[in-house]
TORDRENPA-226627 format. One line per 8 residues: number of its first residue (from 1); for each residue x, y, z of N, C-alpha, C, O. Coordinates in steps of 0.1 Angstrom, whole numbers. Last residue first. Example, Ala and Ser with C-alpha at 12.3 -4.5 7.8 and 13.67 -1.06 7.14 Angstrom:
% TORDRENPA-226627
2) 128:-22:71:137:-11:71:129:0:79:134:11:80; 132:-57:78:123:-45:78:132:-33:78:142:-33:85;
END
This chain:
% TORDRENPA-226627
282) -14:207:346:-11:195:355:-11:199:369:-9:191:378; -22:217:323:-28:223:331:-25:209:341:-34:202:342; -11:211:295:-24:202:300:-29:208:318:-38:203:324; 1:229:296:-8:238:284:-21:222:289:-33:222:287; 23:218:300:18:232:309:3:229:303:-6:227:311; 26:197:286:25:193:296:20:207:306:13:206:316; 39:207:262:24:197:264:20:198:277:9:201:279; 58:226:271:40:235:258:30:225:260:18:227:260;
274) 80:211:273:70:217:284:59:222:279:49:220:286; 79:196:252:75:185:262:72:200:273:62:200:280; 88:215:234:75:209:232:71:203:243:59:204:245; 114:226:248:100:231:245:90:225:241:80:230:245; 128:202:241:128:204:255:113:217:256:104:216:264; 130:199:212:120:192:223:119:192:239:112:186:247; 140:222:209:128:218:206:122:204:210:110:200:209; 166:214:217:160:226:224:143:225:222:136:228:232;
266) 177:192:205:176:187:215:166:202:225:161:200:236; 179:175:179:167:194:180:167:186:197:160:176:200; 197:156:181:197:165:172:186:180:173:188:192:169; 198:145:205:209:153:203:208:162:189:214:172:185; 172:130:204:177:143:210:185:151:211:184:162:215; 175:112:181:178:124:176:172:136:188:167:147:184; 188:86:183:196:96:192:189:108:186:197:118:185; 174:73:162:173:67:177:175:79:187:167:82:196;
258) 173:105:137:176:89:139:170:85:154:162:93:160; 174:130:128:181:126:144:184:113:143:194:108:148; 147:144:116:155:137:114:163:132:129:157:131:140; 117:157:116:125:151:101:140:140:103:144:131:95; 98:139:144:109:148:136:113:144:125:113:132:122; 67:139:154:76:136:141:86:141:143:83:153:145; 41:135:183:53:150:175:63:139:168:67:130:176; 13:130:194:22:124:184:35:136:183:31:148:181;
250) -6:126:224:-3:133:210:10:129:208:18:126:217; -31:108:238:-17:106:238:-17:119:225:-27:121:217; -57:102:254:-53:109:259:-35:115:249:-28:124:254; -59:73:248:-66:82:252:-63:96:247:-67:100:236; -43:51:235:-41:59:245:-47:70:245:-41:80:240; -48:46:210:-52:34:216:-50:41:231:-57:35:240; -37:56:185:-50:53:184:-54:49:197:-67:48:197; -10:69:192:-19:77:197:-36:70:197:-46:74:204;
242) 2:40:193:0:47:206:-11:59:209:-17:61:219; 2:32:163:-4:26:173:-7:31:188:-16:27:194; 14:54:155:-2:53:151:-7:47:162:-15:52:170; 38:49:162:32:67:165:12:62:168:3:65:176; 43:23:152:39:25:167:35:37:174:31:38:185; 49:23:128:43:22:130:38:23:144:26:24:146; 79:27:126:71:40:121:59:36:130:57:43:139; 103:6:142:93:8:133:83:21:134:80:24:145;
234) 131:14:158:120:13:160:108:15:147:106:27:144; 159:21:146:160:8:154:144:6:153:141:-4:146; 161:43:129:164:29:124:162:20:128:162:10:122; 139:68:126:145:61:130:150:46:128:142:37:125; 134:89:110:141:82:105:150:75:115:162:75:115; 116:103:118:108:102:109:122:89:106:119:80:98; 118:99:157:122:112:143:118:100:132:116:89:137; 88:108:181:96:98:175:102:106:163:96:116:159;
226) 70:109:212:80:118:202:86:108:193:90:97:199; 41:115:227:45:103:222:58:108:207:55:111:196; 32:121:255:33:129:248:45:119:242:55:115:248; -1:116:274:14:109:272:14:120:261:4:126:257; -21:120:299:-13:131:288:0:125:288:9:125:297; -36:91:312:-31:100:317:-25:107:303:-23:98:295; -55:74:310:-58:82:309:-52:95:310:-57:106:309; -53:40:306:-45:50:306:-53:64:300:-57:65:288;
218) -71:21:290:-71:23:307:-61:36:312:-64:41:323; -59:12:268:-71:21:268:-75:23:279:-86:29:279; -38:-3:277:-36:11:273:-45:20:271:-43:33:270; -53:-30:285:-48:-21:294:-46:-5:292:-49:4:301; -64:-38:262:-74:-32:275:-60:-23:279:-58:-11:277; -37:-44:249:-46:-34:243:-55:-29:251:-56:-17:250; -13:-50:271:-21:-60:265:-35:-37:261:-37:-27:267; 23:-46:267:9:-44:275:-3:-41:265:-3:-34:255;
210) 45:-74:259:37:-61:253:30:-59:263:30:-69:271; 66:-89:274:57:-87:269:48:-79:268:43:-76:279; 104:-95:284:92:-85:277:82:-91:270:85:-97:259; 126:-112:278:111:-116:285:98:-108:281:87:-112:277; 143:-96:263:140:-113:260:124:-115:267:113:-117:261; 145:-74:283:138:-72:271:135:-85:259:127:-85:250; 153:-87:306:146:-83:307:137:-79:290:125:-81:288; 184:-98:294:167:-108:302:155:-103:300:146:-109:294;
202) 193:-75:290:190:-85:276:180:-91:286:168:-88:285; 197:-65:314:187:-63:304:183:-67:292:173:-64:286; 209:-81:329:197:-75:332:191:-74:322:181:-81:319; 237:-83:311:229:-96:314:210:-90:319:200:-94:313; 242:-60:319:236:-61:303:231:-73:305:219:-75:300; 251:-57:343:240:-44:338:235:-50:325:225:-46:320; 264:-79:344:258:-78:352:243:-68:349:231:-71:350; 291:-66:327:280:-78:328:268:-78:338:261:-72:330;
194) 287:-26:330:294:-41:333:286:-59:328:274:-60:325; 293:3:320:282:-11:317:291:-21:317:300:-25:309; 305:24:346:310:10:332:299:4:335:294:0:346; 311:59:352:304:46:347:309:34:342:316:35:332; 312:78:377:327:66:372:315:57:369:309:50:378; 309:106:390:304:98:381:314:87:374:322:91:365; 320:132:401:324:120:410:314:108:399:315:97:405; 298:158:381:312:154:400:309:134:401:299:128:401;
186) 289:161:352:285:151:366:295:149:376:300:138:378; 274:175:325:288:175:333:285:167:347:274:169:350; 262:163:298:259:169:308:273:162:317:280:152:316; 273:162:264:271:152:276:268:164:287:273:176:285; 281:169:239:270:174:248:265:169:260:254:171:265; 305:160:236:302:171:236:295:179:243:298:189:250; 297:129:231:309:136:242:310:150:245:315:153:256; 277:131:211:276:125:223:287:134:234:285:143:242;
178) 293:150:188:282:151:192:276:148:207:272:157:215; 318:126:189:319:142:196:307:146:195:305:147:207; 303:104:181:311:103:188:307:119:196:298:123:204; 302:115:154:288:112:162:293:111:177:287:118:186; 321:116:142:313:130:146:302:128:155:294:136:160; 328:94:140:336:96:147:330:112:149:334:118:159; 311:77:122:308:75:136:319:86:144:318:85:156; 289:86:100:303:95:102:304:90:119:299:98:127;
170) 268:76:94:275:65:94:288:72:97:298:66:96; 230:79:108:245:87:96:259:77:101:259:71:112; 213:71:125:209:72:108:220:82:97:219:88:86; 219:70:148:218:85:143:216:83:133:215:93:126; 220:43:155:215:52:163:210:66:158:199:72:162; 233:33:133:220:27:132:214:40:142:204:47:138; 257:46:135:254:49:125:236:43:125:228:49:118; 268:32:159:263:46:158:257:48:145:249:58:147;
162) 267:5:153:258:13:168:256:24:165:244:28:167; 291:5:136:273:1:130:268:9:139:265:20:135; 311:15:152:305:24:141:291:15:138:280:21:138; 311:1:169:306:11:173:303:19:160:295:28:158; 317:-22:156:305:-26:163:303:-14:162:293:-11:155; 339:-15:146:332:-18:136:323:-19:140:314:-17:132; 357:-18:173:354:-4:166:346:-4:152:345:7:146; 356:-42:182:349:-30:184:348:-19:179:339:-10:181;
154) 344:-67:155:362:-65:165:353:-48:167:346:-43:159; 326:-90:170:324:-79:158:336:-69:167:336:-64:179; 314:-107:185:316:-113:172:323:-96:159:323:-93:147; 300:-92:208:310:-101:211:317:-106:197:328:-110:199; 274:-90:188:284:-79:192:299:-85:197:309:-82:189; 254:-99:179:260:-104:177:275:-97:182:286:-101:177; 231:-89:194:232:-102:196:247:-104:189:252:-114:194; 236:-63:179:236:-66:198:238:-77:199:249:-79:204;
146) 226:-70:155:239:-66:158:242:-67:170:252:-73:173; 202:-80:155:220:-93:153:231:-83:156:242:-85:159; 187:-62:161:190:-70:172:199:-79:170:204:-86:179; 196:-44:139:196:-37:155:200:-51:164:210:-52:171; 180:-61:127:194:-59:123:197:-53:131:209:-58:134; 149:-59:129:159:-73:129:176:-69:126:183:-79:122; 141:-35:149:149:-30:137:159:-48:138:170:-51:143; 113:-35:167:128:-37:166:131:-39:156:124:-48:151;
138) 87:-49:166:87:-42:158:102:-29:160:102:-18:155; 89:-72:188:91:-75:172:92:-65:160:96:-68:149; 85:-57:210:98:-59:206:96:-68:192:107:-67:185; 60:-32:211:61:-46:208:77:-48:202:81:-43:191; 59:-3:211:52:-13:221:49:-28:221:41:-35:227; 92:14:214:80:4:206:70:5:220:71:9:231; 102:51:217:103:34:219:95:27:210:91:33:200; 109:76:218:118:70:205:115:50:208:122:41:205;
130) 92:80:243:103:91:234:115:78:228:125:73:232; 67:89:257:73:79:253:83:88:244:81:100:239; 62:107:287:65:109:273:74:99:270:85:97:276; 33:110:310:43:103:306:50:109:292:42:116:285; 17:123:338:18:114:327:30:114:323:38:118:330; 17:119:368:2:129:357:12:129:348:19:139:350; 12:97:388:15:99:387:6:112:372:-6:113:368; -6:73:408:5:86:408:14:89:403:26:87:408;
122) -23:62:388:-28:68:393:-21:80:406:-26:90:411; -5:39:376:-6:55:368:-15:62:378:-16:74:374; 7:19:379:12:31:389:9:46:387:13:57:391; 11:1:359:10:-3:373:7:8:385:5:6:398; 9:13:334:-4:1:336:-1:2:351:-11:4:358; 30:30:334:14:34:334:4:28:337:-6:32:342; 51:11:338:49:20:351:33:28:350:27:31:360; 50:2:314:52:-7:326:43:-1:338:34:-5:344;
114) 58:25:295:47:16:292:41:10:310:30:14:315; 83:24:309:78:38:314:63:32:312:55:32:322; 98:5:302:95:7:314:86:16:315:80:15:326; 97:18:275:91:1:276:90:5:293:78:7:296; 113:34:275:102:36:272:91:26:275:79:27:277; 135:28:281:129:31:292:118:38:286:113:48:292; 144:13:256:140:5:266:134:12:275:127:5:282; 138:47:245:138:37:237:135:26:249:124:29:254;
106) 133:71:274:140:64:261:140:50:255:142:41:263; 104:84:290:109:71:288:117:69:274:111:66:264; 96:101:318:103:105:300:108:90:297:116:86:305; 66:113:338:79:101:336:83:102:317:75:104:307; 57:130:363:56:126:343:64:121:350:68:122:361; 47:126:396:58:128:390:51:125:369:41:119:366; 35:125:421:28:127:409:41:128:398:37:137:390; 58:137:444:46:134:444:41:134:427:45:144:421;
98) 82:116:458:79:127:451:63:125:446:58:114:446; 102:106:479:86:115:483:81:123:473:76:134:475; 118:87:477:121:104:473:108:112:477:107:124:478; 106:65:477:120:62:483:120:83:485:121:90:496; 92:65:459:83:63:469:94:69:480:91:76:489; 106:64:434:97:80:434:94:76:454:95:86:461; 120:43:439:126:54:440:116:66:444:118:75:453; 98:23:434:107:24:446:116:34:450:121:35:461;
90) 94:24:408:86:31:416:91:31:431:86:39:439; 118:17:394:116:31:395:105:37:407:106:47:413; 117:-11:403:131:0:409:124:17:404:126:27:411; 89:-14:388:97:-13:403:105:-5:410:104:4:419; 103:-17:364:93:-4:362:96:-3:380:102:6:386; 119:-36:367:129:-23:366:118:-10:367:121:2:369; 100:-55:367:110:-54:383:117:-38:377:118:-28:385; 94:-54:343:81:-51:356:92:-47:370:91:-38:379;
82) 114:-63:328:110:-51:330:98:-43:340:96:-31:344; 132:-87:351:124:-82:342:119:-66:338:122:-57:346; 144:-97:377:153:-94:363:141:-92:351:144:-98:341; 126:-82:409:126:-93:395:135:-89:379:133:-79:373; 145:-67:431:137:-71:427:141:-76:412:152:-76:405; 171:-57:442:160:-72:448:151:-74:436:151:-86:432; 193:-35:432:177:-40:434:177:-52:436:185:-59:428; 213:-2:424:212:-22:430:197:-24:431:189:-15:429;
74) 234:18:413:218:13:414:219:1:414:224:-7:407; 254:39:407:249:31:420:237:26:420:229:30:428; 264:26:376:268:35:390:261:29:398:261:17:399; 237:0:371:246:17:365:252:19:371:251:9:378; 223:-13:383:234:-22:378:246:-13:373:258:-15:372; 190:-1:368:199:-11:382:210:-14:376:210:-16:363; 195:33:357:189:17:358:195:9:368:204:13:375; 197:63:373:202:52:365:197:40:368:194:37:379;
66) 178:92:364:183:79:374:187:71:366:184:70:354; 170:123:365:175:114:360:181:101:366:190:102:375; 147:146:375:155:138:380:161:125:370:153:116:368; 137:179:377:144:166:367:152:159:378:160:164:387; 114:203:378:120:199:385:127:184:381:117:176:381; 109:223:348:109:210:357:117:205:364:127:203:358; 117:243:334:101:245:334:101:231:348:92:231:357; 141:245:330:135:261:334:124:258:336:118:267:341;
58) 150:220:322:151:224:336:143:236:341:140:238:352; 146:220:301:135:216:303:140:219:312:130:225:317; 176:231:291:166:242:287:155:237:296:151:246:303; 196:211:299:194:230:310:181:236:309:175:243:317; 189:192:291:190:193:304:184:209:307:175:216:312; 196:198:267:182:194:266:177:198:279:167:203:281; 221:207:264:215:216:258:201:211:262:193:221:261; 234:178:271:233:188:280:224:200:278:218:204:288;
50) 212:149:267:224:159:260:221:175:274:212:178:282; 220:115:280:212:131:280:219:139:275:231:140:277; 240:99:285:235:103:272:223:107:269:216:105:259; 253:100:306:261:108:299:252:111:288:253:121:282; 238:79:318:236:96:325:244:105:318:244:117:321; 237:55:300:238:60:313:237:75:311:235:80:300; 228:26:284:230:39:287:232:40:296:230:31:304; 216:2:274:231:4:276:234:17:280:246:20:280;
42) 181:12:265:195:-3:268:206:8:266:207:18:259; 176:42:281:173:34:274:189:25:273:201:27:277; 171:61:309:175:61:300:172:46:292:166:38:299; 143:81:325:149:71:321:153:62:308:146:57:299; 136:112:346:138:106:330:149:93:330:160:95:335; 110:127:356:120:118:357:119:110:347:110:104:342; 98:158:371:99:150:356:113:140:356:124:144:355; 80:178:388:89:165:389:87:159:374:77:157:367;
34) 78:214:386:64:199:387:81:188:380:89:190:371; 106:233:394:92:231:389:83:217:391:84:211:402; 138:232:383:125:233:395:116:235:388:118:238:376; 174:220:382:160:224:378:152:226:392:154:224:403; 183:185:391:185:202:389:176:206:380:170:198:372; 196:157:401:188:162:403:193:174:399:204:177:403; 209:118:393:214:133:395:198:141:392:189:137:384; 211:92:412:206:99:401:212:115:400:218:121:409;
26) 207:54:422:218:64:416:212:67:410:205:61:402; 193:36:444:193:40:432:202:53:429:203:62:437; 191:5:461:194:16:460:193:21:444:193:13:434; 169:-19:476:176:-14:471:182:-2:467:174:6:471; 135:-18:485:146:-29:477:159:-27:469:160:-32:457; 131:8:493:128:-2:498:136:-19:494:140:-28:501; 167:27:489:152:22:484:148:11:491:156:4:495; 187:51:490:182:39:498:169:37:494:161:46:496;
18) 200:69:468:190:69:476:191:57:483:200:51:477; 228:89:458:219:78:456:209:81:467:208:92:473; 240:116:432:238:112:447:231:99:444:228:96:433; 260:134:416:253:124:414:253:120:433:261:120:443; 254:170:408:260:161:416:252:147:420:242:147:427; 268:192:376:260:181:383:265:172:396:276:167:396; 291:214:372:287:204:370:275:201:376:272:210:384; 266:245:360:280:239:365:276:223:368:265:218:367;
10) 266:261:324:264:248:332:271:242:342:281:236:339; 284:269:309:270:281:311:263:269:323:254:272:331; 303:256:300:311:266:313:293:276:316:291:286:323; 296:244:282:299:241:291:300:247:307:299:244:319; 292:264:263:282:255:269:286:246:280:277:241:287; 318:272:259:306:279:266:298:273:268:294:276:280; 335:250:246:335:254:259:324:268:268:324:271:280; 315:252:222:314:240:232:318:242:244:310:240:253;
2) 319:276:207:309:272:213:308:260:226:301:259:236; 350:269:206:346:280:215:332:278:220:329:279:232;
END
């Protein structure tokens, strides 16, 4: 009963694209207020925003969610790297006229989002890393045989590891309905991670190199740096490393959630990210 109210308190979503200087981009838009565009992390798409997160930060920001190149509708020219994907994003904000935009960066679109401060931070008024690294060595070595080794692993044993490393709980078939649950509602949305989308991004995160320590101390902009106390894929140590070295950055812990744990305090963090961000007077 709860589920079908949450549903039904939300009407669908409508995915539109854009024409970009180098290509097109696929996103969905709702809410108002100061621009907050959020990009999702490896293999995702637009289903795995939780809905409960959507509606609440919508009260405070105008949201735009986009999909990576290769998603639904997102094409690009530019470079199979993460610099080229920080790109496709800035080719969108340019593409949309939006002005000054935060940027929400998941796990790999946290790495982009890293990307987009060093190249582009002067439009924009800031950022929330949310469950990433800043160095792919400090990736969960068993995260990455499991991806790497995926093709090798009959799928429903893949998706249970996947989920159980994601949520730090191994009930994959509740985790499941958690995701399907809370998924935000979307008109006309027909996703498949195809080859094409994962070739991308394995390249891109193979290539990946860190942004260099000057650089981040060049960032001045109010990052707002979230991670749960039990995540499996990303080492602990990168809270430290981001607030010591980013100006400007504050830390928030969760007890739990794991990789995915927006779906766990998905309301509380939709409140903290607006309390940072008003309260920095943007």
């Amino acid at each position: 009963k709860s589920n079908l109210s949450g549903r039904l308190n939300m009407q669908n979503l409508s995915y539109e694209s854009v024409t970009t200087a180098r290509g097109r981009v696929g996103y969905v838009t709702t809410g108002s207020g100061y621009p907050l565009i959020l990009i999702v992390g490896y293999s995702g798409t637009l289903f795995h925003w939780n809905r409960s997160f959507i509606n609440k930060v919508a009260e405070s920001f105008k949201l735009y969610l986009i999909d990576n190149r290769y998603i639904g509708k997102s094409i690009s020219t530019n470079e199979n790297t993460i610099n080229g994907m920080a790109q496709d994003v800035i080719d969108f904000i340019e593409a949309m006229q939006i002005v000054k935009p935060i940027i929400f960066g998941w796990s790999m679109g946290g790495v982009i989002t890293q990307q987009l401060l060093v190249n582009y931070q002067y439009n924009l008024a800031g950022a929330v890393l949310f469950a990433t690294t800043y160095d792919q060595k400090l990736i969960s070595a068993d995260f990455v045989e499991l991806i790497a080794n995926q093709e090798h692993i009959p799928p429903h044993e893949f998706k249970r590891q996947l989920y159980a490393t994601f949520f730090s709980e191994d009930d994959s078939d509740k985790i499941k309905l958690t995701i399907k649950d809370g998924a935000i509602l979307i008109d006309d949305y027909n996703y498949r991670y195809n080859f094409e989308a994962k070739e991308l991004q394995d390249t891109a995160v193979e290539s990946w190199v860190r942004i260099e320590l000057s650089q981040l101390n060049q960032i001045l902009l109010p990052v707002l740096v979230m991670r749960a106390k039990n995540d499996l894929v990303v080492d602990s140590s990168v809270i430290e490393y981001f607030t010591h070295n980013l100006p400007n950055a504050k830390a928030i812990i969760y007890p739990s959630g794991g990789h995915f744990f927006l779906h766990k305090s998905p309301l509380q963090i939709a409140s903290d990210i607006a309390n940072f961000f008003i309260n920095q007077s943007i």
